[in-house]
C-alpha positions as CSV (number, residue, x, y, z in Angstrom):
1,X,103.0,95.3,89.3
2,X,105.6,97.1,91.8
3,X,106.9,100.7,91.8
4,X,109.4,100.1,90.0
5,X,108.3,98.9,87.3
6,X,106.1,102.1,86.7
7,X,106.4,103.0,83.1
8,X,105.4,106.5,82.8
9,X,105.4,108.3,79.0
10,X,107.5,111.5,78.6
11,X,105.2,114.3,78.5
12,X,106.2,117.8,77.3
13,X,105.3,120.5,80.1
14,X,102.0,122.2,79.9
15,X,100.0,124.2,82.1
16,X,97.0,123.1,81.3
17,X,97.9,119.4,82.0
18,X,96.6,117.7,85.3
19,X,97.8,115.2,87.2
20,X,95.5,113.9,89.6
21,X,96.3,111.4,92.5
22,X,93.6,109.5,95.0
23,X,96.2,108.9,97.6
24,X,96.9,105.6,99.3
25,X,99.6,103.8,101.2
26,X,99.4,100.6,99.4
27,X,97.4,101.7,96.3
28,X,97.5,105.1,94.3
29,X,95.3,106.1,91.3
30,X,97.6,108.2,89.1
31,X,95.5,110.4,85.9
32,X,97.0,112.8,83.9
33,X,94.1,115.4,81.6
34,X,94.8,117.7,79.2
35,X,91.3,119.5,79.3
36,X,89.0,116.3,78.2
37,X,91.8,114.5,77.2
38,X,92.8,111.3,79.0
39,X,96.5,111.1,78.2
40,X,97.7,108.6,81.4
41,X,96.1,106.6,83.6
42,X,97.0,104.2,86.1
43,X,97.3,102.4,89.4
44,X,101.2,102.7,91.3
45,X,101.6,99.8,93.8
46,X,103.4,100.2,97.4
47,X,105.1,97.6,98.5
48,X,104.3,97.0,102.2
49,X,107.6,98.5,104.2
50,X,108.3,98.0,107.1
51,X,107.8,101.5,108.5
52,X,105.7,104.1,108.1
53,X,108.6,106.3,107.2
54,X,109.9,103.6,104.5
55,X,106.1,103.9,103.4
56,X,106.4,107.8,103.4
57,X,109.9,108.0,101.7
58,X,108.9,105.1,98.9
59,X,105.6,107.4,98.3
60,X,107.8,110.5,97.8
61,X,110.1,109.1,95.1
62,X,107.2,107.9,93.1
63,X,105.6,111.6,93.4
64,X,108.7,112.9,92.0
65,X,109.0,110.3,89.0
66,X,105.4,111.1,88.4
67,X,106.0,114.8,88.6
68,X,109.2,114.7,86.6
69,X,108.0,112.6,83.8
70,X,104.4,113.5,83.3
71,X,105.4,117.8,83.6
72,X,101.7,118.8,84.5
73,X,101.6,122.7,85.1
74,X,98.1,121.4,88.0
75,X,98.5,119.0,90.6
76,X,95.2,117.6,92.1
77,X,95.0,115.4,95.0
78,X,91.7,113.5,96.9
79,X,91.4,115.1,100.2
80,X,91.6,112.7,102.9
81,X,89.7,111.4,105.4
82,X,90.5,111.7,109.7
83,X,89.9,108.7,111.4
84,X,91.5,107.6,114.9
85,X,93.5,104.9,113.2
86,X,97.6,103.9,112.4
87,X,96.9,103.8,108.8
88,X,94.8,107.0,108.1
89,X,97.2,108.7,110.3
90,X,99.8,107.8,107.5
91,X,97.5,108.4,104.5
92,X,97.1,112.0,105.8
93,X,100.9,113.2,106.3
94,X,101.4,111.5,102.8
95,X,98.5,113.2,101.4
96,X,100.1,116.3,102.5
97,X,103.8,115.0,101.4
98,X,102.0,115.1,97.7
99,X,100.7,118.4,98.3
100,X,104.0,119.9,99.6
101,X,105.8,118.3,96.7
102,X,103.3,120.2,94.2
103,X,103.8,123.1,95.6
104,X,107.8,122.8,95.8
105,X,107.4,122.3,92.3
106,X,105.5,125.3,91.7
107,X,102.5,123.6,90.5
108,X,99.0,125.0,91.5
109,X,97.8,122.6,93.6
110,X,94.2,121.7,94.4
111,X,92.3,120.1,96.9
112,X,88.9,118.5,96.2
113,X,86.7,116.5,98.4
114,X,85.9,112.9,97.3
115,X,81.8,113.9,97.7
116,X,82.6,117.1,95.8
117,X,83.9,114.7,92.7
118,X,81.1,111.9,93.5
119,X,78.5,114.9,92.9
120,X,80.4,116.4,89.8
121,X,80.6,113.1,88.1
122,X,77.4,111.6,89.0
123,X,74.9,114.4,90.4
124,X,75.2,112.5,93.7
125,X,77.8,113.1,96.5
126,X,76.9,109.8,97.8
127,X,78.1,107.7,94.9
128,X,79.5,104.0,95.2
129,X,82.9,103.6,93.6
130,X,81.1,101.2,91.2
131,X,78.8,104.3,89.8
132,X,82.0,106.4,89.4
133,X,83.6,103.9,87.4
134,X,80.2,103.4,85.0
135,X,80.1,107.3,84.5
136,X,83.8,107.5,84.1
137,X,83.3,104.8,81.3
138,X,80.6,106.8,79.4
139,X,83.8,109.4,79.1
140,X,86.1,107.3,78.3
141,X,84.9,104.1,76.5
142,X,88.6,102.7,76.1
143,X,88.8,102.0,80.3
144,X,86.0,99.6,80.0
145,X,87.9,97.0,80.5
146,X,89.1,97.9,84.0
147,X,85.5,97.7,85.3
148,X,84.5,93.9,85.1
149,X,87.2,91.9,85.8
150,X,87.3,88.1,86.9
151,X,88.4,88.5,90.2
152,X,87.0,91.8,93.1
153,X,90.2,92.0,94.0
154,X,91.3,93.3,90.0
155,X,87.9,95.4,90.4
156,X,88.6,97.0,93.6
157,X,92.4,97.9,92.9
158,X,90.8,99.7,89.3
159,X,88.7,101.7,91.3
160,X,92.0,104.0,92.4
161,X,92.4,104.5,88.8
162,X,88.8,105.5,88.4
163,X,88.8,107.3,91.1
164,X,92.2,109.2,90.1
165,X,90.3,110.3,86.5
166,X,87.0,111.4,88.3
167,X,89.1,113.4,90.1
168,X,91.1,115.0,87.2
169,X,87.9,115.4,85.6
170,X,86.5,117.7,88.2
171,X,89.4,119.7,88.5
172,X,89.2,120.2,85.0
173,X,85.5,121.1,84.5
174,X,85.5,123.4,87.5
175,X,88.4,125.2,86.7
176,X,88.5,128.7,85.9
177,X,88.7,129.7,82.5
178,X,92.1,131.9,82.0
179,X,90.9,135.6,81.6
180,X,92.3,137.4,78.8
181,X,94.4,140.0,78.7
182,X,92.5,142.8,76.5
């Protein structure tokens, strides 16, 4: 499965539609809520470029496919990690390319930590990636199928997708209710 053969539905805008993305530079966990509704979920697939800008500009079409197609009026995105390293340095600046791209779209744009979702999902902020994925389940029965799989590798490139859905849960439950106008 490559970028392009993402095939995303056509979604009317609506401002109470979230897409959430858990970042990555070879794997990204795309979900898109409509309160406790699952409408989209999914895992977009980077294929290894041969620089980090290649990597950065391949990431940034696919955030504006996603942002075109899908019309969410919330963008939430994982925060990432800092780490010494090639790789996080790149999963950083792209985590802030999404963020930019949100906000240039004039999206509200959220933030969340990946303990704060671990704790809001599963009442511990030290959750494995497995748990996520069982409480995620007890949501939404339909993604069991994503969780066993025959091979880690199919189990382990899932777990964006979980991840992703966890994360657009969160920002859906913790949201502020709009106040109304009286």
């Amino acid at each position: 499965m490559g970028v392009s053969s993402l095939i995303l539905p056509l979604m009317p805008k609506s401002k109470t539609n979230i897409l959430a993305i858990d970042p990555g530079t070879r794997y990204m966990g795309v979900a898109l809520l409509d309160k406790q509704k699952l409408l989209y979920h999914g895992v977009t697939v980077f294929r290894k470029g041969p620089t980090p800008h290649f990597t950065l500009k391949e990431g940034r079409r696919v955030i504006l496919r996603l942002l075109a197609d899908l019309k969410p009026g919330v963008l939430v995105v994982e925060k990432t990690f800092f780490a010494n390293n090639r790789n996080a340095a790149l999963l950083n600046v792209f985590a802030d390319e999404i963020k930019a791209l949100g906000k240039r779209k004039q999206l509200k744009v959220i933030c969340i930590a990946p303990s704060t979702v671990k704790k809001h999902i599963c009442g511990n902020g030290r959750a494995s990636k497995a748990e996520v994925a069982r409480a995620i389940i007890l949501r939404f029965p339909e993604l069991k199928v994503y969780l066993t799989q025959d091979r880690a590798w199919k189990e382990e490139f899932h777990q964006n997708m979980f991840d992703a859905v966890a994360l657009g849960i969160t920002a859906t439950e913790k949201q502020p209710e709009p106040k109304s106008k009286h």
